[in-house]
Backbone as JSON, one array per atom type, in Angstrom:
{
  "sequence": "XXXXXXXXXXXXXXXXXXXXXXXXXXXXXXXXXXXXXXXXXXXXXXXXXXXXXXXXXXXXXXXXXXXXXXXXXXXXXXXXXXXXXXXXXXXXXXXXXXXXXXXXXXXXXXXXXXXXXXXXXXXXXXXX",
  "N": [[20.92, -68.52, -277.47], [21.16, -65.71, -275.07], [22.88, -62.47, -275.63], [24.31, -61.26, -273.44], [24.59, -57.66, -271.83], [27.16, -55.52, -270.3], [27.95, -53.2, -268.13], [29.84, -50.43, -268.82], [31.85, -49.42, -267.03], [31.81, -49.89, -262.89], [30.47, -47.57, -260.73], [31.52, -47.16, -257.65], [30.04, -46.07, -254.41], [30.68, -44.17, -251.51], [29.7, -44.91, -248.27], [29.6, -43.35, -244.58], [28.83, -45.03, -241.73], [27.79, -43.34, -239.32], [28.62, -43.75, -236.48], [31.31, -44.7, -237.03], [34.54, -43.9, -236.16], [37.8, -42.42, -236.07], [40.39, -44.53, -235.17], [43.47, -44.75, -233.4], [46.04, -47.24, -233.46], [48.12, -48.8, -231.28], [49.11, -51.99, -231.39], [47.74, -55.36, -232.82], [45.62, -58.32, -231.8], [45.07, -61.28, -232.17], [43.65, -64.0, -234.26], [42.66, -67.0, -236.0], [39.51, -67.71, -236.36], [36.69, -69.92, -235.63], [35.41, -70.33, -237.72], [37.03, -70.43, -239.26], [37.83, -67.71, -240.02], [39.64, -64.24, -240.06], [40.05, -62.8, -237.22], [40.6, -59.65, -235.86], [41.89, -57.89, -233.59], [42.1, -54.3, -232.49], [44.4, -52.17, -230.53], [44.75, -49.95, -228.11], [47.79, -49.09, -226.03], [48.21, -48.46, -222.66], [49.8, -47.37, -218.96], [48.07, -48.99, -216.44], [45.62, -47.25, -214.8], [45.64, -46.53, -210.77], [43.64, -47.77, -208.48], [42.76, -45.99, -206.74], [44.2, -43.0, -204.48], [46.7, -41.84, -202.11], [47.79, -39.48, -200.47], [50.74, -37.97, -198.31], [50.34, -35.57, -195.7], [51.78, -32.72, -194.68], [52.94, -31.67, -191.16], [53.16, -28.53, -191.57], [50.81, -28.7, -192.73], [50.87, -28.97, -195.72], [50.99, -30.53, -198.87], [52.13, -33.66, -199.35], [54.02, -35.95, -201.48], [52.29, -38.12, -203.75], [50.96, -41.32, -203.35], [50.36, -43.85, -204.92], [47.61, -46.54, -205.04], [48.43, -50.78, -204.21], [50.81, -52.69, -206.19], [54.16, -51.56, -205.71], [56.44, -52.77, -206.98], [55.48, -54.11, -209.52], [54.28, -53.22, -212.84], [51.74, -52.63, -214.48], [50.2, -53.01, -218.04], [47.62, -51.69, -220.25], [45.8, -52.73, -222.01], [43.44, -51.7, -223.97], [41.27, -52.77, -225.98], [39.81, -51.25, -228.82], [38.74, -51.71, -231.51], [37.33, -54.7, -233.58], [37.78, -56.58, -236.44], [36.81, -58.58, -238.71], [37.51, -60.56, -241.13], [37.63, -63.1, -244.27], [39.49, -65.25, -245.99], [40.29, -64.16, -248.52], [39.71, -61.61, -248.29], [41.4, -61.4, -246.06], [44.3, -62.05, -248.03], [43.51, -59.85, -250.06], [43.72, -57.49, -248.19], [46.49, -57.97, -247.01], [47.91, -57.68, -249.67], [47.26, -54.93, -250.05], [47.93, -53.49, -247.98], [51.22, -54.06, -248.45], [51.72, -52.62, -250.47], [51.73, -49.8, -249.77], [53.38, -49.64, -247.75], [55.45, -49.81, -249.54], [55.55, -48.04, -250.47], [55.94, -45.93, -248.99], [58.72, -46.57, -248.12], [59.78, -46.4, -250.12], [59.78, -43.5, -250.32], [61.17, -43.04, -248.06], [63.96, -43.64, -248.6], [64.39, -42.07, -250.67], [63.86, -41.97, -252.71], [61.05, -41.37, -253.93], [58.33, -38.97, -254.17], [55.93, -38.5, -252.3], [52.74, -37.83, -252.65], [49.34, -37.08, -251.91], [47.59, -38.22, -253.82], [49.53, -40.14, -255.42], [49.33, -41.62, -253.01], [47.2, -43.29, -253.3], [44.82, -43.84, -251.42], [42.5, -45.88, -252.1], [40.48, -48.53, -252.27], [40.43, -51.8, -251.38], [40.02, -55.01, -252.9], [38.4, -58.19, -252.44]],
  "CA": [[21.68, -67.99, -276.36], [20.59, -64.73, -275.07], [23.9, -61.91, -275.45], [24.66, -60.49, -271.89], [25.6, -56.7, -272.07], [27.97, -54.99, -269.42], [28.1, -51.71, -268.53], [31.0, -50.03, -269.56], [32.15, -48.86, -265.64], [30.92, -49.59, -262.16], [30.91, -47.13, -259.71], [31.46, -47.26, -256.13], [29.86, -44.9, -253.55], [30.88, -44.84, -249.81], [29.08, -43.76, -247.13], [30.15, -43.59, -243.5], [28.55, -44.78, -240.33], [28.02, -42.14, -238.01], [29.14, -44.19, -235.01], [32.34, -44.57, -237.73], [35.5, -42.86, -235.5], [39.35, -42.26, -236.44], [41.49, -44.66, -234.23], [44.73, -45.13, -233.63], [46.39, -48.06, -232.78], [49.46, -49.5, -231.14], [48.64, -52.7, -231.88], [46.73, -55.87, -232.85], [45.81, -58.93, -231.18], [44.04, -62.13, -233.02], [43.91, -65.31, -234.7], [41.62, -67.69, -236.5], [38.04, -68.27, -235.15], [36.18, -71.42, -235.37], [34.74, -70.22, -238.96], [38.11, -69.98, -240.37], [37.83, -66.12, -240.19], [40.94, -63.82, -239.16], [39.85, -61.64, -236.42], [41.56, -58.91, -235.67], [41.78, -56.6, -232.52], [42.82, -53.15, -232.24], [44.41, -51.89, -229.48], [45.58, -48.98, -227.48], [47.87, -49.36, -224.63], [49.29, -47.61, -221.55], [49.55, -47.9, -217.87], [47.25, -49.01, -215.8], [45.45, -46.37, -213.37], [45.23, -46.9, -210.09], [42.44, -47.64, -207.97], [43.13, -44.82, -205.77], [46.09, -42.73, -204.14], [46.64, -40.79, -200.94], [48.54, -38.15, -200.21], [50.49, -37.54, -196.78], [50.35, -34.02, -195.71], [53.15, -32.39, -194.0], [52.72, -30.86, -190.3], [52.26, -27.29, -191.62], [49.35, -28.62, -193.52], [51.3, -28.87, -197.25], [51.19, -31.7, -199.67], [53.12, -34.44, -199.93], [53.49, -36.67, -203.08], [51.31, -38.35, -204.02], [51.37, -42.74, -202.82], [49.1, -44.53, -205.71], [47.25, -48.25, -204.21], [48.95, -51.38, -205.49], [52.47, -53.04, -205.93], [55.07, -50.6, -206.76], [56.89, -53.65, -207.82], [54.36, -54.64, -210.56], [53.97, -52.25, -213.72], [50.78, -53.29, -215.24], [49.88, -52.5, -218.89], [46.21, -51.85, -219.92], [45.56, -52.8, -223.61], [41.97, -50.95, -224.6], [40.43, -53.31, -227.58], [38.73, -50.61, -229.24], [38.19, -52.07, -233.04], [37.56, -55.66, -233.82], [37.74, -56.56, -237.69], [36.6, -60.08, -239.32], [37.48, -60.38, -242.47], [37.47, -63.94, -244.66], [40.49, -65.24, -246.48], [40.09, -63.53, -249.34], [39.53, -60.09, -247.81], [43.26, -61.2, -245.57], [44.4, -61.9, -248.89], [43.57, -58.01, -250.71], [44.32, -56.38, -247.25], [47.9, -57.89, -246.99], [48.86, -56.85, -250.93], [47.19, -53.56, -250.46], [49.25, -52.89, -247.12], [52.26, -54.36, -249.05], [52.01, -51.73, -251.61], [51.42, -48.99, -249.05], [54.65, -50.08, -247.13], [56.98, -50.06, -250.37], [55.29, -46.23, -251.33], [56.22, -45.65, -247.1], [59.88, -47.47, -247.89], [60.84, -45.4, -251.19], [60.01, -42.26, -249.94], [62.7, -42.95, -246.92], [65.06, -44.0, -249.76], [64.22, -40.76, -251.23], [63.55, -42.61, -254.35], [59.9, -41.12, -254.36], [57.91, -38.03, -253.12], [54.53, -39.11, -251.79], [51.45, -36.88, -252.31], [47.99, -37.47, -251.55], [47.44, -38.87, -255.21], [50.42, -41.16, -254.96], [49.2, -42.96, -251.88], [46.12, -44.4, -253.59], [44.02, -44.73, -250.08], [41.39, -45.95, -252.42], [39.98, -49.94, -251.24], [41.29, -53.0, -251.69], [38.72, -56.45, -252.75], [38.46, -59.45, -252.62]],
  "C": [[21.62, -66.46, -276.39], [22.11, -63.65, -274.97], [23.84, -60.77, -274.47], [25.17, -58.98, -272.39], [26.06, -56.2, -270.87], [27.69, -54.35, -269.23], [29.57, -51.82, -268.56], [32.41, -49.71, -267.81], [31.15, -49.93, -264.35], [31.06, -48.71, -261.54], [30.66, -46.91, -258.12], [31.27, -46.33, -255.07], [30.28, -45.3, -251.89], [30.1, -44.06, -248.99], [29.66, -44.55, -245.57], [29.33, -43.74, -242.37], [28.75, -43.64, -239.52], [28.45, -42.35, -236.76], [30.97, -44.5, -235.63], [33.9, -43.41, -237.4], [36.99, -43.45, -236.46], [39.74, -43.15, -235.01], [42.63, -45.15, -234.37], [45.31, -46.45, -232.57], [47.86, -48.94, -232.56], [49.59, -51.23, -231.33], [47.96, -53.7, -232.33], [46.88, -57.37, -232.11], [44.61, -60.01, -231.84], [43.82, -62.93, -233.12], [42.65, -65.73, -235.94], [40.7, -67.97, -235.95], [37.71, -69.43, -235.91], [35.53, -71.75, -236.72], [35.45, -70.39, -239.67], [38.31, -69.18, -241.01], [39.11, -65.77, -239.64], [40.06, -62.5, -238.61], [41.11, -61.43, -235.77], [41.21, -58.0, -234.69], [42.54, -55.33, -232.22], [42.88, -52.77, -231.28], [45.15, -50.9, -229.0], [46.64, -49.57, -226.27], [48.64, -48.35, -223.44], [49.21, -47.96, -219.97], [48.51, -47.83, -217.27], [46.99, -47.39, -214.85], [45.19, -46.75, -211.68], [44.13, -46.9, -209.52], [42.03, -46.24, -207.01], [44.73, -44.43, -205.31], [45.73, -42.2, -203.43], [48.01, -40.16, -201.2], [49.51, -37.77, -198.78], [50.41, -36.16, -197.06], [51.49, -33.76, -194.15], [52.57, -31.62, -192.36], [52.47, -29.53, -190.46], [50.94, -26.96, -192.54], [49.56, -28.82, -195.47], [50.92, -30.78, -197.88], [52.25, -32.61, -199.64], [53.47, -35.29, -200.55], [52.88, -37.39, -202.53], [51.51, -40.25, -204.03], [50.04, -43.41, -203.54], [49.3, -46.19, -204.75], [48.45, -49.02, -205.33], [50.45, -51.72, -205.39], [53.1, -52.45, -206.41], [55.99, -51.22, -207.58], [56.64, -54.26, -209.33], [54.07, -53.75, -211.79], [52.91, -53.31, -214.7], [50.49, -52.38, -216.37], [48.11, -52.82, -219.19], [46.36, -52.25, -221.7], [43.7, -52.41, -224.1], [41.77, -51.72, -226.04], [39.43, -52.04, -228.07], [37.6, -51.1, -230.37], [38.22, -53.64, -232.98], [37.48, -55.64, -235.24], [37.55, -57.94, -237.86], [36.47, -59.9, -240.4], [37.94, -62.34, -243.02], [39.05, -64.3, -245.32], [40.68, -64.35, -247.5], [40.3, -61.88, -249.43], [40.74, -59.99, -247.22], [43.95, -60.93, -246.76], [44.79, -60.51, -249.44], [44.19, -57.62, -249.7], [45.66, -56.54, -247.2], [48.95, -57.44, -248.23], [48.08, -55.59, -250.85], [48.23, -52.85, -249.12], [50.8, -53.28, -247.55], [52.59, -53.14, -249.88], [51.79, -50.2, -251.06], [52.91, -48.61, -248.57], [56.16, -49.88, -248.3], [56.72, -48.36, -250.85], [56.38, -46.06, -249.79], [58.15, -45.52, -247.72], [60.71, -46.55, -248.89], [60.83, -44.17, -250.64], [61.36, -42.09, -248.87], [63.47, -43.4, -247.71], [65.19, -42.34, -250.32], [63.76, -40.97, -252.74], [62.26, -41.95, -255.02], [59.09, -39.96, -253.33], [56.64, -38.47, -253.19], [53.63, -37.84, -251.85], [50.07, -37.67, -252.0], [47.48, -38.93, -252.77], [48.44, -40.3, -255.58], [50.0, -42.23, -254.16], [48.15, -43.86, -252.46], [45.65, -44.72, -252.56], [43.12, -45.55, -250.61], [41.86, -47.49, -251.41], [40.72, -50.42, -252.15], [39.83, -54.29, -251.92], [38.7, -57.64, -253.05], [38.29, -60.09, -254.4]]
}
């Protein structure tokens, strides 16, 4: 029997997509797919725009607000999917105890129990 050696470390390099943006998101929208994956959707949201708007204008030629198309009754929200995420059980799994342990750094600091620096937060990854 042949004796396996280790190394002592591994280490992990990251590199970033260049199509790789910052977004922010209000929030997500998902489930289980057909693989028995959890997809996940990120999402912005705010009001709709209208399709158009007129304007009247007053007899000496002035402005007068401004009358967007559309039911004024009706307030429609837009939700922008920007990010989707598929991740396996395993990967739900890490992500929900590494946002657990994110949430209780978050939770003491508003206690006052703990001052948060950079070093503190541990952004590092989370793995399966």
């Amino acid at each position: 029997m042949s004796q396996e050696k280790y190394p002592a470390r591994i280490r992990y390099e990251y590199e970033h997509d260049p199509q790789a943006r910052l977004r922010y998101a209000h929030g997500v929208w998902g489930g289980i797919n057909p693989q028995g994956e959890i997809e996940i959707n990120f999402y912005v949201e705010g009001d709709k725009m209208p399709e158009s708007s007129e304007r009247l204008i007053a007899p000496d030629g002035s402005f007068g607000h401004e009358i967007p198309s559309g039911d004024a009754n009706v307030r429609t929200i837009v939700r922008h999917v920007h990010s989707k995420v598929v991740v396996n059980y395993q990967t739900a799994r890490a992500l929900l105890d590494w946002l657990e342990d994110k949430i209780e750094a978050l939770d003491a600091e508003e206690r006052g129990a703990a001052s948060l620096t950079l070093d503190d937060t541990e952004t590092g990854s989370f793995h399966q």
